[in-house]
C-alpha positions in Angstrom: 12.7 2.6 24.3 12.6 3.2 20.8 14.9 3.5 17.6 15.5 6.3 15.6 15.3 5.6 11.8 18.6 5.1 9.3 18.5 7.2 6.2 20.9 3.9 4.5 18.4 1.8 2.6 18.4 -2.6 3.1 19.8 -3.9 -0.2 18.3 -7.1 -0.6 19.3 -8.0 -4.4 22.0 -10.9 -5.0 25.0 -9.7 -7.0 26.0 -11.3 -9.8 28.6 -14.0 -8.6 26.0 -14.9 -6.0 22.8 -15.1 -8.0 24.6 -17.0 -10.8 25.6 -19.5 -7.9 22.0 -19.4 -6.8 20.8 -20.6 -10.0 22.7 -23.3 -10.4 22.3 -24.8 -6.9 18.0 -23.7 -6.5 16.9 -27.1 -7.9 18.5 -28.8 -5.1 16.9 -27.0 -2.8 12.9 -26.7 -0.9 10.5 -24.3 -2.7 7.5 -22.0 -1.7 5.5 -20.6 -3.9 4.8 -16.6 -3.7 1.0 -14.9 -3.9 1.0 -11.5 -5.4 0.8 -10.0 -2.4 4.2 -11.9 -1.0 6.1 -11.7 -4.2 5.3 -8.0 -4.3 6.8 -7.3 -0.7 9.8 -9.2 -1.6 10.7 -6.7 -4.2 10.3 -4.1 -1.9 12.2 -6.1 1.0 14.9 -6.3 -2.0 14.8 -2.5 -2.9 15.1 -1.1 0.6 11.3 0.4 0.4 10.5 -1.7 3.9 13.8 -0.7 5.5 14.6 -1.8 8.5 13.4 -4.6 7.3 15.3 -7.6 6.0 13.1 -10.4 5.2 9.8 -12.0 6.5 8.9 -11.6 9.8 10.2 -13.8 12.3 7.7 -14.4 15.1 10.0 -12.3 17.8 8.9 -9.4 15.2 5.6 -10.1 14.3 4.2 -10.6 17.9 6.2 -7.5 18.7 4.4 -5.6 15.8 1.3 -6.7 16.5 1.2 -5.5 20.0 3.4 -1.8 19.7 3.7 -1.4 16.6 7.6 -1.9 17.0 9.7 -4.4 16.0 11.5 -6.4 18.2 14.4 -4.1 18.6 12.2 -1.1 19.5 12.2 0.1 15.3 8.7 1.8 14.7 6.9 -0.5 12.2 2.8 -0.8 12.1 2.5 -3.9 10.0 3.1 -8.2 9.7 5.2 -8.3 6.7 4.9 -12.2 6.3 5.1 -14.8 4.2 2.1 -17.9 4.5 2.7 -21.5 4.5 0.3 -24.2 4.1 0.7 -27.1 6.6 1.1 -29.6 3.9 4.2 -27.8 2.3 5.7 -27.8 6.6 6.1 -31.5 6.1 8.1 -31.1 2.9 10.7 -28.0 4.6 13.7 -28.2 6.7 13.3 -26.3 10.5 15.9 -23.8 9.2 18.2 -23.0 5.8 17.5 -22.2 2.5 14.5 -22.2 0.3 13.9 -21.5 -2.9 11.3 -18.7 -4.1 8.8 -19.0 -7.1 6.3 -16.8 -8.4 2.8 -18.1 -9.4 4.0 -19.1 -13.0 7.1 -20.9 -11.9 9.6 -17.7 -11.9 12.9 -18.4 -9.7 12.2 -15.5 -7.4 15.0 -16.1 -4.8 16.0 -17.3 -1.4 14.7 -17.0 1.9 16.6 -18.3 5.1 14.0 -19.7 7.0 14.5 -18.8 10.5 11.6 -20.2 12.1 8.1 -21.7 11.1 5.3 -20.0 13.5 1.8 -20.1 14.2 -0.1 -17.2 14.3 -3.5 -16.2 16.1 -5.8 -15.4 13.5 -7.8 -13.7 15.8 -5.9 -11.4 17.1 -4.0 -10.5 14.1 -7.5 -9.3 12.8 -8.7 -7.2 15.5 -4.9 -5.6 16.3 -4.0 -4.6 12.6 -7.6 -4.1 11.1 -9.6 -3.2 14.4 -12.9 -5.5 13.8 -12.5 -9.5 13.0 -15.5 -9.2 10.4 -14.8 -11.7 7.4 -16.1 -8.7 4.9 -13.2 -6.6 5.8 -10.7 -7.2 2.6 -7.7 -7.4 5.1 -9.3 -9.7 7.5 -10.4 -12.3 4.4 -6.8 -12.3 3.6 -6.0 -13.5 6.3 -8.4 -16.4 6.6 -7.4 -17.7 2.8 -3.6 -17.3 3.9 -4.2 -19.8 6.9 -2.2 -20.0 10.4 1.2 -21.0 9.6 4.6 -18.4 8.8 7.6 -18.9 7.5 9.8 -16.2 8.5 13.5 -15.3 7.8 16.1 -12.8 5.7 15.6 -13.1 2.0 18.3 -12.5 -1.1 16.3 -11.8 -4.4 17.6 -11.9 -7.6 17.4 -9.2 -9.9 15.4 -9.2 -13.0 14.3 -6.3 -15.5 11.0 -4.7 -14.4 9.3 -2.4 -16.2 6.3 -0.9 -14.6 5.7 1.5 -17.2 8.9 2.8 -17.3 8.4 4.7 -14.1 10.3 4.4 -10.9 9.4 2.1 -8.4 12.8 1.8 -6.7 14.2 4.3 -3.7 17.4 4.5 -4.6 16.4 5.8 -7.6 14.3 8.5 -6.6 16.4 9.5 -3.8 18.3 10.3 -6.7 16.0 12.3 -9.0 14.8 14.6 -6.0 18.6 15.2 -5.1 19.3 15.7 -9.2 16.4 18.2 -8.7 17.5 20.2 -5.9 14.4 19.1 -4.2 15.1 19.4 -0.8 11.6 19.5 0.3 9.5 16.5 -1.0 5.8 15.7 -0.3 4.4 12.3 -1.5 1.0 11.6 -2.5 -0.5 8.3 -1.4 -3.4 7.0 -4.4 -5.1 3.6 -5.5 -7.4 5.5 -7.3 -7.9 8.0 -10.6 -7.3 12.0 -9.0 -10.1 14.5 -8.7 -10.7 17.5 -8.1 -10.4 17.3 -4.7 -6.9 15.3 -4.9 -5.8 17.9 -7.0 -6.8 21.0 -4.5 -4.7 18.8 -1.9 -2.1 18.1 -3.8 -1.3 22.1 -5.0 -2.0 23.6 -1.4 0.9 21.2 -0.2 3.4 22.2 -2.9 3.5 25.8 -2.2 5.3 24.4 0.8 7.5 22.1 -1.0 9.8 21.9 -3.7 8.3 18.9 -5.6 5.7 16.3 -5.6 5.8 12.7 -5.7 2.8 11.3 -7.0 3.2 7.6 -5.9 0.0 5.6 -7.2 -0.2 2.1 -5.6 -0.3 -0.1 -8.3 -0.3 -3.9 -7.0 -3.4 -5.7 -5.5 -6.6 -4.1 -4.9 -9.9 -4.7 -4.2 -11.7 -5.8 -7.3 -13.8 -2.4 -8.2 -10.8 -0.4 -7.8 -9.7 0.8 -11.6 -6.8 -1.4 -13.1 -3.4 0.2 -12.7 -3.2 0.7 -16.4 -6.3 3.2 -16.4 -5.2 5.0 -13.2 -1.7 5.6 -15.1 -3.3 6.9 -17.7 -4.8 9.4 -16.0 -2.3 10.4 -14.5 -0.4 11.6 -17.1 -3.0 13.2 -19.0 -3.7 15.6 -15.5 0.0 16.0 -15.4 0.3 17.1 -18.5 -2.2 19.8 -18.9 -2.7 20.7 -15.4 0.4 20.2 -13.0 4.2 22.5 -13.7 6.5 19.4 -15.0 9.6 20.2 -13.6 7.8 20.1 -10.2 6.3 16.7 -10.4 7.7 13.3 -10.1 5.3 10.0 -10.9 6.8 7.3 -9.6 5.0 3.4 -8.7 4.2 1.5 -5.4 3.7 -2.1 -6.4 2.2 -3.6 -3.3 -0.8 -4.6 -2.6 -3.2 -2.8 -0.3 -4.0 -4.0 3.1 -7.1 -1.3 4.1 -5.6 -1.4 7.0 -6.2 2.4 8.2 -4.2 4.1 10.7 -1.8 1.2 10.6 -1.4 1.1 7.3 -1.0 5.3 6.8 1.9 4.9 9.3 3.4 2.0 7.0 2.8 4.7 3.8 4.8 7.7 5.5 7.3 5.3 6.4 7.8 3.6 2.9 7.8 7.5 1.2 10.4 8.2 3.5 12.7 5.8 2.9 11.7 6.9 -0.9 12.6 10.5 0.0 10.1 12.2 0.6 10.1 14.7 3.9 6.3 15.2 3.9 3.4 12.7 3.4 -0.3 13.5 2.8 -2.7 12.0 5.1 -6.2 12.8 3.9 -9.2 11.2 5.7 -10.1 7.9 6.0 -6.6 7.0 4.6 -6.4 3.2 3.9 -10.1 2.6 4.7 -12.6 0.9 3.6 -16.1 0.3 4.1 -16.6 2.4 7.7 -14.7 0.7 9.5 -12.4 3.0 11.1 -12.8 7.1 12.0 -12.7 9.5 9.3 -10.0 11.1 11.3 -8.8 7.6 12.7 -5.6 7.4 10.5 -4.1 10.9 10.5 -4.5 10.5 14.6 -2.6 7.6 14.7 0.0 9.2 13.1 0.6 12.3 14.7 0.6 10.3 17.9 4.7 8.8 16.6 5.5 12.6 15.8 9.3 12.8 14.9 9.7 9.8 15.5 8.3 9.0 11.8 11.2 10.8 10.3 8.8 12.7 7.6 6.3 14.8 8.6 2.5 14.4 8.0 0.7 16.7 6.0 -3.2 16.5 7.7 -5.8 17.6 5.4 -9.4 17.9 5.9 -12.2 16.5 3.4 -12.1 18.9 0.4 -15.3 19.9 -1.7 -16.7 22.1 -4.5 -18.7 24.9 -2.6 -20.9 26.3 -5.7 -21.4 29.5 -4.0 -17.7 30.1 -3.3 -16.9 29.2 -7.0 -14.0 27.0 -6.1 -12.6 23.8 -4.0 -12.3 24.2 0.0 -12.5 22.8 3.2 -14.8 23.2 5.9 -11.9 25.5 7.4 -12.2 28.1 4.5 -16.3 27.7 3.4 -18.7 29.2 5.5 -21.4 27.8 3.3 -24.2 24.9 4.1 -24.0 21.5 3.4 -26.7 22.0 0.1 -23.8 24.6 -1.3 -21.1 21.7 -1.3 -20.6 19.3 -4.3 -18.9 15.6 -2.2 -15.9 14.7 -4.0 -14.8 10.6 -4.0 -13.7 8.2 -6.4 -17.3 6.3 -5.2 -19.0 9.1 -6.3 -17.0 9.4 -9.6 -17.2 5.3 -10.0 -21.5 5.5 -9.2 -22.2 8.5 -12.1 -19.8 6.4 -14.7 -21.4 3.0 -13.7 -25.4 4.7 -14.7 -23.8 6.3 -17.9 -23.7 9.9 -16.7 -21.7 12.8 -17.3 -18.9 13.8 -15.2 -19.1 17.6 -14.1 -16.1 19.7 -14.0 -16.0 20.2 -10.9 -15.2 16.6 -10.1 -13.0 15.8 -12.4 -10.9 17.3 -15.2 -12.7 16.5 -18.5 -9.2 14.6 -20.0 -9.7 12.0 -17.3 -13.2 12.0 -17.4 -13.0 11.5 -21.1 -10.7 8.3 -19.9 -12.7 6.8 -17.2 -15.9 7.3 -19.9 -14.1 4.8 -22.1 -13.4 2.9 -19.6 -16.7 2.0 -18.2 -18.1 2.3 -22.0 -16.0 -1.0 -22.8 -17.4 -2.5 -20.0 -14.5 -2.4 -17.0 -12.3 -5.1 -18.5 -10.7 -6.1 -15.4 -7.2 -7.9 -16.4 -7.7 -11.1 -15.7 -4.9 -13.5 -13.4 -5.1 -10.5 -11.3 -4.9 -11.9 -7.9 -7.1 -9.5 -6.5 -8.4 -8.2 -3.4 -12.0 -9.2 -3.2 -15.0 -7.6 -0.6 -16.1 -10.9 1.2 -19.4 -11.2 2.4 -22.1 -8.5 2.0 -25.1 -7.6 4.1 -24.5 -6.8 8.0 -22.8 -3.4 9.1 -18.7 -3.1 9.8 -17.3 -4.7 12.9 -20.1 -7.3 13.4 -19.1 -10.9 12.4 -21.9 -12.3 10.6 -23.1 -16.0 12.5 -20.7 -18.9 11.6 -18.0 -16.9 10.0 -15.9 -16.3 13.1 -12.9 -16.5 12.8 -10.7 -20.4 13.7 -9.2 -20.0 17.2 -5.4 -20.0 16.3 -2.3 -19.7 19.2 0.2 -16.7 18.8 3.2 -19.0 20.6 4.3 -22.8 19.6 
């Protein structure tokens, strides 16, 4: 059995009388302190982004998750949305009630109703969510620095002002704009990285079906060679600008962090632009990969295996290329030509000609974001630093093997 989806968004956010009460009485009560990755979900737990969803996993939901991608009342939902605890800070917390929230830097974030502290298997969480328990894998690292122990439960969150360069980040908002537009047909646009050419060929085949694009650039933690947000915006813009119809385009932000999680996590992305509005996703290959360790085509099967059960329908585009003889960007569907004819279009490829000081062709990229990404990696890549970043573990053996003493500890998924 299964659920259907609701259109009605969670609304997580405190309202006035209740936050005020909040702060007055949050002193009194246990803290936690959030990463970046767990303050950014509880934002969108807040915003109705993660709808069904209501808080932190409880472990009914997260072993449910973890073995049919379901929560435990049959909802479709690919990925642990969960919330660490060291074993020290157990002593200090009550078995259930409230607890206070805090950022990094002290912030009064808000309250989570702890339901249950759990232990999960390390193990298994690895090789069900990421498919390999290799320590190199971003994901799986995480996982080892967050330790065994969740703390799950509903959460309020107050509100505070957010800017995120003045761009949308919430659904109800855009929800809004595509119905203001008469947009009845959206398609969203999953990125984490500047557009080329190839993103741009996608992009324009799928909106002659639609009415409107939703360019929705992830912006919270990556892995630590992926561009800052700041530069990605920036490109952005310029390409909309000069190279996309405005009134056909909508940029909008995704602040949480990336999990490389594959065809788990491109089922979590068409579900999140759903509940943002969108009635079509773009699934390119090797969505949400990273370093070979899933199927080019890995993600966009796991997805059509849900079918309408998704509620937005998936958009499944081959690899795209520059064929020099054809004199224009195509797929292996439309290009009869050989491999030698065929310029490879990736932001790796884009990131290695930058890195040894070379030009980018125009056939990679337009020259306005080339011209950006030239600065860029002229000044050096100035990372922003506090960032708490993704980073690549351990280098040196091939994806999936788990390099001698670095398995992973041998954890229980019951108390």
């Amino acid at each position: 059995m299964f659920r259907l989806f609701s259109e009605e968004l969670v609304n997580r956010w405190m309202d006035e009388k209740t936050a005020r009460l909040f702060q007055e009485e949050a002193s009194a009560l246990p803290g936690l302190v959030l990463n970046e990755r767990e303050e950014a979900d509880l934002k969108l737990l807040a915003n109705g982004a993660y709808t069904p969803l209501r808080g932190f996993m409880d472990q009914d939901d997260y072993l449910s998750v973890l073995a049919r991608c379901r929560l435990a009342d049959g909802s479709l939902w690919p990925l642990p949305i969960t919330m660490a605890v060291t074993p020290e800070r157990i002593r200090e917390l009550p078995r259930y009630g409230p607890v206070a929230l805090h950022s990094k830097n002290g912030e009064l974030l808000g309250c989570l109703f702890l339901s249950r502290i759990y232990k999960r298997n390390l193990r298994e969480e690895a090789r069900l969510v990421y498919g390999t328990e290799d320590r190199r894998h971003p994901g799986v690292a995480r996982l080892i620095r967050e330790g065994e122990y969740l703390a799950g439960g509903k959460v309020l969150v107050l509100r505070r002002p957010e800017n995120y360069w003045s761009l949308p980040w919430e659904p109800a908002e855009t929800r809004k704009t595509f119905k203001e537009k008469g947009w009845k047909k959206v398609v969203g646009f999953q990125t984490r990285n500047p557009i080329h050419r190839a993103h741009e060929y996608l992009q324009k085949t799928a909106m002659e079906m639609v009415d409107g694009l939703f360019l929705h650039p992830l912006v919270g933690a990556t892995k630590e060679e992926d561009l800052p947000p700041e530069i990605r915006l920036r490109c952005y813009r310029v390409l909309l600008e000069n190279y996309y119809p405005r009134d056909r385009v909508l940029l909008g932000v995704f602040p949480a962090a990336m999990r490389y999680a594959g065809p788990r996590e491109a089922v979590f992305h068409a579900l999140v632009r759903r509940n943002y509005g969108c009635t079509h996703m773009i699934i390119g290959r090797d969505h949400a990969g990273t370093g070979g360790y899933y199927r080019p085509d890995e993600a966009q099967d796991f997805c059509e295996k849900f079918g309408d059960e998704l509620g937005i329908t998936i958009l499944r585009f081959d690899n795209a290329f520059y064929c020099r003889k054809c004199g224009q960007m195509a797929t292996a569907r439309t290009c009869p030509h050989p491999q030698d004819s065929r310029l490879s279009l990736s932001g790796t490829r884009i990131r290695e000609l930058l890195e040894k000081g070379e030009e980018l062709p125009a056939e990679l990229t337009r020259p306005e974001v080339a011209e950006i990404l030239r600065d860029y990696y002229t000044r050096g890549g100035d990372h922003p630093g506090g960032r708490d970043v993704i980073m690549e573990s351990q280098a040196g053996a091939p994806p999936g093997r788990i390099l001698p003493g670095q398995e992973l500890p041998r954890g229980e998924g019951k108390e």
